[in-house]
N, C-alpha and C positions, 0 to 999 in steps of 0.2 A: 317488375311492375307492368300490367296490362296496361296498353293502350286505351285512351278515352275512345268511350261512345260517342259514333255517328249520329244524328237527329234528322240526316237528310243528304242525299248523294246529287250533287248539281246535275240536271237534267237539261233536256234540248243543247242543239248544237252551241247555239250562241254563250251560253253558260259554260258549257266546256273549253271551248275555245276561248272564251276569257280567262280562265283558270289556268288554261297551261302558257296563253301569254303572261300571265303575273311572274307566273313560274319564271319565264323566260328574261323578263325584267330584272328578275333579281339576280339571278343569271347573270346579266349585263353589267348590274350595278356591280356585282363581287368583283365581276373584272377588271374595272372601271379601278375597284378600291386596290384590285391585288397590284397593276402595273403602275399605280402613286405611289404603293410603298416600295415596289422594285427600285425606279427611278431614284427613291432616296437615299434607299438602304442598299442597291444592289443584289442583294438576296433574290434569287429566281428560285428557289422551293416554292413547287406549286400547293405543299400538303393543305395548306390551311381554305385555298383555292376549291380544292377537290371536295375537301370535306362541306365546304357553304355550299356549294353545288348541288351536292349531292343533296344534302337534306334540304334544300328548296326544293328541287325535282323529287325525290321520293314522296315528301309531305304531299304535295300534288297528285302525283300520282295514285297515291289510297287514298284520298276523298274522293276521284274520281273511279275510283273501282273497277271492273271489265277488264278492258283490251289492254288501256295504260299501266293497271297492276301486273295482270299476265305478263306486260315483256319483259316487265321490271324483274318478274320472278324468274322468266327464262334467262334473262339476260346473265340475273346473277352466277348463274349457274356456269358458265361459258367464263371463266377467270381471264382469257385474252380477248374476251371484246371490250372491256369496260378497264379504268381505271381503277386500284385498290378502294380506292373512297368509294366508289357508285356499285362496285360489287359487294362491300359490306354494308351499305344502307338498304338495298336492293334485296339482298337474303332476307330483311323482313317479312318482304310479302310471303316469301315461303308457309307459313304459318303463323303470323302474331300482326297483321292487318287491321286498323283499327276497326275493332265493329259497328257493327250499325241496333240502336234503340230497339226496344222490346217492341213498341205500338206499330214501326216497320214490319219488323217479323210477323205479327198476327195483321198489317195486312197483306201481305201473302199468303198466310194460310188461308184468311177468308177469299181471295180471289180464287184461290187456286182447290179446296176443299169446300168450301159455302162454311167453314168451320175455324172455330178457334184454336189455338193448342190444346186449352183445357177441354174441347169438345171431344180431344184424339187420346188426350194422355191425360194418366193424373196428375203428373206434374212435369211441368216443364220450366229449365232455369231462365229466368226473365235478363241475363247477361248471357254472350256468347263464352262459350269454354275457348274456341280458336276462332280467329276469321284472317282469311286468305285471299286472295282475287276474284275469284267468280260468287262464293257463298261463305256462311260462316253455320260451327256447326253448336247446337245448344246440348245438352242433356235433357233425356227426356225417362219417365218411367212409368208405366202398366201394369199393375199388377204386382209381378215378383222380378220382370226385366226391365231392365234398363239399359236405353237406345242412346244412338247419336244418330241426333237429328242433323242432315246441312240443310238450311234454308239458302235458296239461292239469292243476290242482291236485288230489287227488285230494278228495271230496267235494265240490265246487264244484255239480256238477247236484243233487245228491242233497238239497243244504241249500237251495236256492235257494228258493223261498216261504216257509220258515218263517226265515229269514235275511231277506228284504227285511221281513216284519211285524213282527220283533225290531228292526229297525236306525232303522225309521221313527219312531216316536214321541221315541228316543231320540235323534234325528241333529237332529230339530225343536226338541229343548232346547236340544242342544249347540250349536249352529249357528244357534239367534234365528233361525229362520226361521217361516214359518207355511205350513200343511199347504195352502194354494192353490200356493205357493211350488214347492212342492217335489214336489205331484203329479204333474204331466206326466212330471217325471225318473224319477217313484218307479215310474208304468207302463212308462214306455221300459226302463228298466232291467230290467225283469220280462219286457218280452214281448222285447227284444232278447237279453236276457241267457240266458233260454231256448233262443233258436237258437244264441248262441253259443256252448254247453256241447255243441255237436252239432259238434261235428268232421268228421264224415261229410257233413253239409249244408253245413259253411264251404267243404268240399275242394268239392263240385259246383257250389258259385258262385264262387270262384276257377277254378276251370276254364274255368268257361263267360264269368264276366265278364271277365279275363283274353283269353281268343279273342275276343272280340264286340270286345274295345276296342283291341288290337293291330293296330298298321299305323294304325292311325284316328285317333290324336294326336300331334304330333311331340315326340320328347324325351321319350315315359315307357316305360318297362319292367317286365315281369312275370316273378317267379320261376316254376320251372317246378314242376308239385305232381305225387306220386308216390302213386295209391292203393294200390300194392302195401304201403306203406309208414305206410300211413295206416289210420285208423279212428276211432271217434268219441271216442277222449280222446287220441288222437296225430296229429300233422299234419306230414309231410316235406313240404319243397320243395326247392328250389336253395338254396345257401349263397352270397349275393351280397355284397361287399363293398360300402361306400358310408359315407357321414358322413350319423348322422340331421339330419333337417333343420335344427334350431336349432344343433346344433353345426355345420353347414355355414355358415349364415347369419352365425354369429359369427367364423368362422374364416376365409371366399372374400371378400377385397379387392377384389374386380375385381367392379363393381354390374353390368356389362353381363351379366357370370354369372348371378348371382343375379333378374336379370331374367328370362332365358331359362328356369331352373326355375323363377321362378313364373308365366310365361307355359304352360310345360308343364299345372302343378297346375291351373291355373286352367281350359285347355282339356280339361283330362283331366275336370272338372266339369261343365261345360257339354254335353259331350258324352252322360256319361251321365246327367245329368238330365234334358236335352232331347228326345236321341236315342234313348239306349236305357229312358226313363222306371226308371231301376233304379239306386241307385248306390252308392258306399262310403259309408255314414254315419258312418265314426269320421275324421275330420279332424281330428288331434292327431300332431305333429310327428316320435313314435315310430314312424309307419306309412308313413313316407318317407324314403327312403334318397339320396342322391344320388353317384352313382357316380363313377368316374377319368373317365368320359364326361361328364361334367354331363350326363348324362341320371339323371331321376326314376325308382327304383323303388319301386312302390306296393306295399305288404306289409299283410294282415289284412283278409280280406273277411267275418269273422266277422259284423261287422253292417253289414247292406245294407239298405236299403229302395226299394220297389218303389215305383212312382206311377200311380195312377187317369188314364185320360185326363181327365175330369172335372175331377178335381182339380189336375191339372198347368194345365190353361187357366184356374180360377177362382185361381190362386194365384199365376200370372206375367200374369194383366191388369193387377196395379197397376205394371207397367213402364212400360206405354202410358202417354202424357204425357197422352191424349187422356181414359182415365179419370183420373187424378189431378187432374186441372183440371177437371174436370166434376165437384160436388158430389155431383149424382144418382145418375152415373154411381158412383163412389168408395161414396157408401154403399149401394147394392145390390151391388157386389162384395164387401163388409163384411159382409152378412146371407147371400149365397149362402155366407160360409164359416164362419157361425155368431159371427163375431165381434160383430155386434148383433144386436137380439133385440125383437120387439115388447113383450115386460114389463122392457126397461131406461125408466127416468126418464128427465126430457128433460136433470136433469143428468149424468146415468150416459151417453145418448146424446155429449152436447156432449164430456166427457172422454176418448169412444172415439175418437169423429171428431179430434178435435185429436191426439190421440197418434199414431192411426193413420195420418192425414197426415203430422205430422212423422216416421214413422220411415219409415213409403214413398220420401219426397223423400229422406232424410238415405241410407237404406240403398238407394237408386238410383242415388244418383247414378252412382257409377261405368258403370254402363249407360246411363245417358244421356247420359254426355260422349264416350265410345267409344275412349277405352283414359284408363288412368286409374295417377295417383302415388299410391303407397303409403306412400313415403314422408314425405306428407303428417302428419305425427302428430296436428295439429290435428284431423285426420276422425278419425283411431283415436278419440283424445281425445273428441270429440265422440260418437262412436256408447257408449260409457263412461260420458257425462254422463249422458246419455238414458238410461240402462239402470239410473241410478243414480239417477235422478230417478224412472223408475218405479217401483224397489223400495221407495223413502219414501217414497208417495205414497201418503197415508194411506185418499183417497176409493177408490184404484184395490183397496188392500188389504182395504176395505169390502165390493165388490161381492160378490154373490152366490152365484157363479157362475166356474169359469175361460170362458176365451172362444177360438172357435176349433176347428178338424176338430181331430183329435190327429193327422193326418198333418203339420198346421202342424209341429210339433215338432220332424222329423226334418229339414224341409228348412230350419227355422230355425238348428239346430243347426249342419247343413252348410254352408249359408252362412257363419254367424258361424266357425264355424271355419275356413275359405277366405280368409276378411278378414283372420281374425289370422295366416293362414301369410303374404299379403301384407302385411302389416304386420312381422311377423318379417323376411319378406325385403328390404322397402324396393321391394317390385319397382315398376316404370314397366310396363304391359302393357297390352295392346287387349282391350278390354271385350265388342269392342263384334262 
């Protein structure tokens, strides 16, 4: 069942920040209700806790659309920042966002064109086909083509900083998290969500990264994008059929399939973080199509990040077996990326190195076996234990300081989203 239509996304600060205080109320009141029945009953299962939670805060969060949806959607992504309830309410925003009304959309088009839809197209669908965090996209058709239109929200650039410094203290309540936690997201979200809101700058890197990676990996494909069509809060391309990924994944019987697009994704990765140091950084299931070909179409270059030669080589030594097994070796490639620090303790040091270890080895493996089962749950599992280990980890929560370039972040991000499309998919694939 699609999500009801939006008629209107609450604007000015004041408005917003009412809306995530409600949020927060209820919040309050769940807890309020959860430690009456402990008291009575004894029962300390938080499940029922997590899940009112969660859907207070998610609900919130898509009517407010922007900044608050984006983290929701990043957040999901990241299975050890979040409790199971707020990572499965949160994967909505990926793709099924509630939309916003038709007479919205055309005024955008008239701001942004002096024209209607029907002025551009012969027909355009007056519900959105998907909507997401920043825009949603319509169907649209010319002649003998047919587009996918994203109209972006309207206000979404306009509110964007004073919307991430409303959302943040109050996401920290809601959410039991603590402001180390959730800084890295809180910048990414700011400096990505920034470029994202630039429609004009997404259409010239779909373009260009689109051509650079065409013909260069087997089994992925790229819509075609239309400036004449485009501007910075409207983005046409081709209208491509296909089943997003997780509904592919649930639905294709045949593993030999399901191997093959994720051997696709996986090479479609590698290639551009290797070769072309430049790549997709939203890896969430929504932005991949898989077509009547089982070939992968890759959708939303919105946010991309670029890579330092520099920092590309200080960030994939720890693959080398040859550092990893060499102590010395291991914690100078720790300090070249700001992860230790000559004013850490020798206990704050022994914590880094033992973690850093274990998540090198644990998050390697697959690259040093040289093609590697996915369907392995035990590793999902495990890379989950560890992520969940560190976020109770009272000394790690102590330290001073986060730790790490903030480039870490994006390629952390991309990875870990990579592992969980092969883990979605079960795939069996050459790593290596």
């Amino acid at each position: 069942m699609n999500p009801p239509e939006q008629s209107s996304i609450p604007s000015g600060k004041a408005s917003r920040i009412a809306a995530l205080a409600g949020a927060g109320a209820k919040v309050g009141a769940n807890y309020l209700k959860h430690y009456g029945r402990q008291a009575v009953s004894g029962n300390r299962d938080r499940t029922d806790l997590d899940d009112a939670n969660a859907s207070a805060v998610y609900r919130t969060f898509s009517r407010l659309k922007g900044g608050p949806l984006k983290l929701a959607q990043m957040l999901s992504i990241d299975q050890n920042m979040l409790p199971d309830a707020f990572r499965k309410q949160f994967a909505q925003a990926q793709y099924s966002a509630p939309p916003l009304s038709y007479p919205l959309v055309t005024r955008t088009f008239m701001r942004e064109f002096s024209k209607g839809p029907l002025d551009l197209f012969d027909t355009f669908s007056q519900s959105a086909k998907h909507g997401a965090s920043i825009g949603q996209v319509h169907q649209a058709t010319k002649g003998d083509q047919t587009f996918a239109v994203k109209v972006q929200y309207p206000g979404v650039a306009d509110s964007l900083n004073s919307d991430l410094a409303v959302v943040k203290p109050i996401a920290l309540q809601m959410l039991g998290l603590s402001n180390m936690d959730v800084e890295p997201y809180f910048q990414e979200v700011k400096k990505r969500l920034l470029e994202e809101t630039d429609y004009s700058l997404e259409l010239e890197r779909s373009i260009s990264l689109s051509e650079a990676t065409s013909g260069q990996v087997e089994g992925i494909r790229f819509p075609r994008y239309y400036s004449e069509l485009s501007n910075r809060r409207v983005l046409t391309m081709d209208w491509i059929d296909g089943r997003p990924l997780d509904r592919f994944a649930r639905e294709e019987s045949d593993q030999s399939v399901k191997n093959q697009v994720g051997q696709a994704i996986w090479d479609f990765y590698q290639f551009q973080i290797h070769e072309l140091k430049e790549f997709h950084a939203d890896p969430h299931p929504g932005n991949f199509l898989v077509d009547a070909s089982n070939e992968v179409v890759v959708l939303d270059f919105g946010c991309t990040k670029e890579l330092d030669h520099d920092f590309h080589r200080d960030y994939f030594r720890f693959l080398d077996l040859d550092v990893l097994n060499d102590p010395e070796k291991f914690e100078a490639g720790l300090r070249q990326l700001d992860v230790l620090s000559d004013e850490d303790s020798p206990r704050e040091r022994e914590i880094i190195l033992e973690g850093a270890e274990r998540g090198a080895r644990l998050l390697g493996r697959p690259f040093h076996e040289g093609e590697f089962d996915f369907s392995d749950e035990t590793y999902m599992a495990s890379i989950v234990e560890m992520g969940e280990e560190q976020r109770k980890n009272s000394e790690l929560k102590q330290m001073k300081s986060a730790r790490g370039s903030a480039d870490s972040i994006y390629l952390n991000r991309a990875y870990f989203g990579l592992y969980s499309l092969m883990g979605l998919l079960k795939a069996h694939i050459r790593t290596g």
